[in-house]
Every structure is written in C-alpha cells, then in structure tokens.
C-alpha positions in Angstrom: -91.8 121.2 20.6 -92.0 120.6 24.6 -94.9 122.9 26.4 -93.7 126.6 27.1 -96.2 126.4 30.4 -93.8 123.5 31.4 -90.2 124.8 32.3 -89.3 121.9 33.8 -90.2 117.8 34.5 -93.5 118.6 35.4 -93.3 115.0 38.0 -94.2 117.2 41.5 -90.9 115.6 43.1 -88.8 116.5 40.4 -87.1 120.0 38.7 -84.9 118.3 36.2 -84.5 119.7 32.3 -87.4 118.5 30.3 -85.8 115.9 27.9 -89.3 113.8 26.6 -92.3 115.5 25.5 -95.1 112.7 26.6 -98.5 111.9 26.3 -100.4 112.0 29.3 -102.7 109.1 28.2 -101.0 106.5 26.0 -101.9 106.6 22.4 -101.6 103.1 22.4 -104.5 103.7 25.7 -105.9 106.0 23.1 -104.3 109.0 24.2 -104.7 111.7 21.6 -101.5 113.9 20.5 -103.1 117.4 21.4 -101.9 120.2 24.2 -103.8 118.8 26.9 -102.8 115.4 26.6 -99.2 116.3 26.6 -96.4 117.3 29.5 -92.9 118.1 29.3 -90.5 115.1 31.7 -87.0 114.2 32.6 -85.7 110.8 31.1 -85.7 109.5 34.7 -89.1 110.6 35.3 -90.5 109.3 31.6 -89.2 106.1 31.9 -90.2 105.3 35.1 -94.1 106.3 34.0 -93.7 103.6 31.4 -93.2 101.3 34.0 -95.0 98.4 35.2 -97.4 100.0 37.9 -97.6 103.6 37.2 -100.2 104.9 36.1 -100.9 108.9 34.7 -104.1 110.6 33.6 -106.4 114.2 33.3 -108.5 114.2 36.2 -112.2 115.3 34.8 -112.4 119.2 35.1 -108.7 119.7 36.1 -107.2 121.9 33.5 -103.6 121.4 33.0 -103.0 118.9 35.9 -101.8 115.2 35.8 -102.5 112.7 38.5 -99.6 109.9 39.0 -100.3 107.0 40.7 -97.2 105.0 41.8 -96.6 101.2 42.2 -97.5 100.9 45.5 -101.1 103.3 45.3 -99.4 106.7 46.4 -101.2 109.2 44.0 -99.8 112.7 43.6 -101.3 115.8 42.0 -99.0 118.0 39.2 -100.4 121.4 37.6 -98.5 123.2 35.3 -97.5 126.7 36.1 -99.0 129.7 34.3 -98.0 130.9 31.0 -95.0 132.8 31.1 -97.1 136.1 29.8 -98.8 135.8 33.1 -96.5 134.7 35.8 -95.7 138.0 38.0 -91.5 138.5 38.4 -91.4 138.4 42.3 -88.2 139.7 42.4 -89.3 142.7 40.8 -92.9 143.1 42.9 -90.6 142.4 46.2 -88.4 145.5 45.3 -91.1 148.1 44.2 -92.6 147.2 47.4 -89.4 147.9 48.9 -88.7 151.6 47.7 -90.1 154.3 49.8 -91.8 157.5 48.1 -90.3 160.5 47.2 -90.9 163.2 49.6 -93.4 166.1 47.6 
C-alpha cells in the first residue's frame, strides 16, 4: 500500500508515478517498517538511493520530510504534501474569487 500523502516520487527533482514503496532508513540500517519511515519513489529514483553514496534519513523534529544526500555532498530537503482531506482545490478557490456578487 504506497502513502496516500505521497501522489508522486516524493525525490524533490522528480514527479514520476510512484512504483516502490521504500523505507526511509534501511531495515538492514535498522529502519523500522512503520508510516514515518516509509515514502512512495520512482524505480529511477529507488534505485539510485540504493546506490553507493546516497544516503536518505528523518531529520530530528521534521515530520514527514526526508533529507537526500547525493554522491558528491549535495543534500536536498523533500516534505510530503498534505493529506488529500486537507489540501485546498485552487482551481476552485481561484474561481469563487473570481465571481462578482449579485446585485441586492
């Protein structure tokens, strides 16, 4: 069952289908399998974690964010987006705030 906060490869460069549902942590790191150690990724962007020289964890205090570290020390931040019962549909907000009022 992938995340249903994660729509898509949750790698910030990235908007691919979510094909692997992967421990943040490593079991064999002594990741656990719970909700917070887990994202929804690509293939691509799950096999290339899994290679030499990248490294993923849970900064402390960050709920629901992963920080990648790539071979060569670039580090990037990815926080998942808001459960679907509370994202706001900005297409609908944008046209209410379009409408004018009916005259009284």
């Amino acid at each position: 069952m992938r995340p249903a906060r994660d729509d898509v490869c949750r790698s910030p460069w990235c908007d691919a289908p979510i094909r692997h549902l992967d421990h943040i942590v490593p079991t064999a790191d002594g990741g656990e399998t719970t909700a917070d150690n887990r994202q929804g990724l690509c293939e691509a962007c799950n096999y290339a974690k899994e290679a030499t020289g990248w490294r993923a964890k849970r900064p402390p205090g960050a709920h629901h964010t992963v920080e990648i570290a790539t071979p060569i020390g670039h580090r990037y931040r990815s926080r998942a987006p808001d459960p679907p019962c509370l994202r706001v549909d900005v297409f609908r907000a944008r046209r209410l705030t379009l409408t004018k009022e009916r005259p009284r």
